[in-house]
C-alpha positions in Angstrom: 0.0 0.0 0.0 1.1 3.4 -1.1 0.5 6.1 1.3 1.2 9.6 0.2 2.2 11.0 3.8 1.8 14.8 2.6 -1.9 14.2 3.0 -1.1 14.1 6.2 -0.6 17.8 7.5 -2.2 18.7 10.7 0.0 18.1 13.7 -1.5 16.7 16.9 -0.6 16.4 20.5 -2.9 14.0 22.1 -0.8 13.7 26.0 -0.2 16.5 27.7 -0.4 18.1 31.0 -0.4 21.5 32.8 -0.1 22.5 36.7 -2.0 22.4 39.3 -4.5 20.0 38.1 -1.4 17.6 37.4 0.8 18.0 40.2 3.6 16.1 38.7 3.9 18.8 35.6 6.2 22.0 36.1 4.1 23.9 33.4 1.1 26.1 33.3 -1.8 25.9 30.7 -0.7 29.4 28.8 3.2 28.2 28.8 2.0 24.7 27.5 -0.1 26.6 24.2 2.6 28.8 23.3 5.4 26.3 23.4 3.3 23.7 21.3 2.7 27.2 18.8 6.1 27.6 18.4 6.5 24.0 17.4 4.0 24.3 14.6 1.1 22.1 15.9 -2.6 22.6 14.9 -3.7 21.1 18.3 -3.1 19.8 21.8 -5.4 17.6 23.9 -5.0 18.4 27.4 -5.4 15.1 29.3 -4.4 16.2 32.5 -4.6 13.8 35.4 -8.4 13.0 37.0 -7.1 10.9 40.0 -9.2 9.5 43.2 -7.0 11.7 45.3 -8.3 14.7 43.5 -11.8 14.1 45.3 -10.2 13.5 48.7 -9.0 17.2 48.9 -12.2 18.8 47.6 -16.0 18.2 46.6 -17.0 16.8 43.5 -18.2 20.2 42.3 -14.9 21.8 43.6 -12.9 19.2 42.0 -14.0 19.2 38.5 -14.3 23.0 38.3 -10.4 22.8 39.6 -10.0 20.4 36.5 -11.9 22.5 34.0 -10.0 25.3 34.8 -6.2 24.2 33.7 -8.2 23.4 30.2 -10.4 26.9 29.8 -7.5 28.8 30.6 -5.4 26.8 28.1 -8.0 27.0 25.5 -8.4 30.7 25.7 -4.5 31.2 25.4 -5.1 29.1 22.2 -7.8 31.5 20.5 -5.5 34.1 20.6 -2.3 32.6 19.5 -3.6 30.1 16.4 -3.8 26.7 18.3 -6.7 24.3 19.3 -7.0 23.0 22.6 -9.0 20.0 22.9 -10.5 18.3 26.1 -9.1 14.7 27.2 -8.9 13.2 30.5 -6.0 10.5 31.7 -8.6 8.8 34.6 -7.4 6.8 37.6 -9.2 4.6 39.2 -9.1 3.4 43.2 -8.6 -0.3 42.6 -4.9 0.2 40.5 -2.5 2.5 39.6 -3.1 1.9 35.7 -4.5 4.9 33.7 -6.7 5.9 30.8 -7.0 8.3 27.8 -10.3 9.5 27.1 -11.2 11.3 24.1 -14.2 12.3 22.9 -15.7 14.4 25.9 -17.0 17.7 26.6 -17.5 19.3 30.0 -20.8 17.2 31.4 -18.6 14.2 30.9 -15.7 15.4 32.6 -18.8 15.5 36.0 -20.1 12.3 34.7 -16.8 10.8 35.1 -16.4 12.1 38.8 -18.7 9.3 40.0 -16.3 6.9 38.8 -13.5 7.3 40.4 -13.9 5.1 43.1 -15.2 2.0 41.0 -12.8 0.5 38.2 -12.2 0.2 34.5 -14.8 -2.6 33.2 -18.1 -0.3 35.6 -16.7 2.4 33.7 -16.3 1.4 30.1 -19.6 -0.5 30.8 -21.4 2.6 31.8 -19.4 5.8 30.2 -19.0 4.2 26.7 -20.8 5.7 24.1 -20.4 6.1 20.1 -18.6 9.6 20.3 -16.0 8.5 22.2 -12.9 6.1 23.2 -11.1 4.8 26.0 -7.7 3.7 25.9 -5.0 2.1 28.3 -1.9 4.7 28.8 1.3 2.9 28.7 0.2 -0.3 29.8 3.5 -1.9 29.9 5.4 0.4 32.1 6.6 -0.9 35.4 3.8 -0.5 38.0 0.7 -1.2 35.0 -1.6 -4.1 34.3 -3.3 -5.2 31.1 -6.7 -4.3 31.9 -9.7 -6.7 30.8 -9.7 -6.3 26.9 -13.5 -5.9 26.9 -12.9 -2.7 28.6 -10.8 -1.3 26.1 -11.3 0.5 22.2 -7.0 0.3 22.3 -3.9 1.2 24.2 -1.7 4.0 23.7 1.4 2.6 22.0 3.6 5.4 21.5 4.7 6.7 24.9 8.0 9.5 25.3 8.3 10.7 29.2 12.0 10.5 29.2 11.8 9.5 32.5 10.0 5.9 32.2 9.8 3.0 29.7 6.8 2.0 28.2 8.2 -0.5 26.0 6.5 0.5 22.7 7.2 -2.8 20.9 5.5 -5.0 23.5 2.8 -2.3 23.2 2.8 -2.7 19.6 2.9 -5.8 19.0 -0.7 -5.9 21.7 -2.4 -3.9 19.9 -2.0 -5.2 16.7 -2.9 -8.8 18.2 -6.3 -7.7 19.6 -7.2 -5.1 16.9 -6.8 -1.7 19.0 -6.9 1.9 18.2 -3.7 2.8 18.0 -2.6 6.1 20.1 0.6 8.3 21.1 1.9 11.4 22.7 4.6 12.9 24.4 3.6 12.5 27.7 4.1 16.4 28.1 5.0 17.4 31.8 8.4 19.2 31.6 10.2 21.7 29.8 12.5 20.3 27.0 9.7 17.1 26.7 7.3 19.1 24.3 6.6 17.9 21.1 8.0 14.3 20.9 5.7 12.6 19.6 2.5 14.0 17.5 -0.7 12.2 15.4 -1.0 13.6 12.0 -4.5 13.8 10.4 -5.8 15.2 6.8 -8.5 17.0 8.7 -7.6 19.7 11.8 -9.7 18.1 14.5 -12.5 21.4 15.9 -13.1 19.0 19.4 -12.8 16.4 21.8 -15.3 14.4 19.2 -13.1 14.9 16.6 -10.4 13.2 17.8 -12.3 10.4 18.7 -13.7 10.2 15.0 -10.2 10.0 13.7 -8.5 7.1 16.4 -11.7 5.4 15.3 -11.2 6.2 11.6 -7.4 4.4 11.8 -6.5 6.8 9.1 -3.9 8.8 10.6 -0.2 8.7 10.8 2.8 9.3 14.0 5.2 11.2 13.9 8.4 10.7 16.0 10.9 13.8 15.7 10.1 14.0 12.2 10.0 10.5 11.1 6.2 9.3 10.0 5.5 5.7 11.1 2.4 4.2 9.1 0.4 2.4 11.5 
């Protein structure tokens, strides 16, 4: 098969995260837009840790408008500069420490999801699945994760770059091509110098959360890793 790879143009971020709501990231919602500007993407997804602990220090009101704010303040910064932020969610759950990339949400989900928290994967792909979005395991093969129940997943997230862990991405490669998953990857954005490592390229420049969904779903997209494309 002949792909023509210039078809390909829009430049995606689909793992990053901005402080507070992610404690373990050094860099604020505006800083994260402009820096992903100056690297000549079309869009970031935001997919800033929603953890149990989260709704131990605050109300479930409390706690999600803490979330939402990291993303409306990125999103604003992105109107004015050029770039489109997008809503995602890397969820925890109480019962392991593995997590998961939503995509395909918009601000009633991101409250929906609060009740969840304290259940586990298969209650909430059972219950929080619908056609607009997906759910995906993040890094499942780095130290400290589990291969969740495959009939709680729509794919894993293969391509993984924080520096400061491996992921294995031919382990996670070679899984998801065995059980037919939607293919994802980031950068795992949470520190200076880590911006940018990893992007999806798409034909169309995604408007929403929804979008992105529609085009993990669609398989027709490409990676690219420091320049080089890899055909999935």
């Amino acid at each position: 098969m002949i792909v023509n790879t210039d078809e390909y143009k829009y430049k995606i971020e689909l793992h990053a995260h901005s402080k507070p709501v992610s404690e373990c990231s050094d860099i604020p919602p505006e800083e994260l837009v402009e820096t992903y500007k100056e690297l000549g993407y079309n869009a970031v997804v935001l997919t800033n840790h929603f953890q149990p602990v989260q709704f131990e220090k605050a109300d479930k009101k409390s706690a999600v408008e803490r979330y939402l704010n990291d993303f409306y303040k990125a999103k604003s910064e992105g109107e004015k500069i050029g770039l489109s932020v997008l809503l995602g969610m890397e969820i925890r759950f109480v019962d392991s420490k593995n997590d998961y990339l939503v995509y395909g949400l918009d601000v009633d989900d991101v409250l929906k999801a609060a009740d969840y928290v304290n259940i586990d994967i298969g209650t909430f792909y059972k219950e929080f699945k619908n056609e607009k979005n997906v759910i995906l395991q993040a890094h499942p093969f780095r130290n400290g994760m589990t291969l969740a129940p495959k009939k709680s997943l729509d794919g894993i997230e293969v391509f993984n770059f924080h520096p400061n862990h491996n992921s294995r991405i031919g382990f996670a490669a070679k899984y998801a091509k065995e059980n037919g998953y939607i293919i994802a990857g980031g950068s795992d954005f949470h520190h200076e110098g880590q911006a940018g490592q990893c992007s999806m390229l798409s034909k169309t420049n995604p408007k929403d959360s929804f979008d992105i969904a529609s085009i993990l779903k669609s398989g027709d997209y490409l990676f690219d890793i420091w320049g080089c494309k890899i055909i999935i």
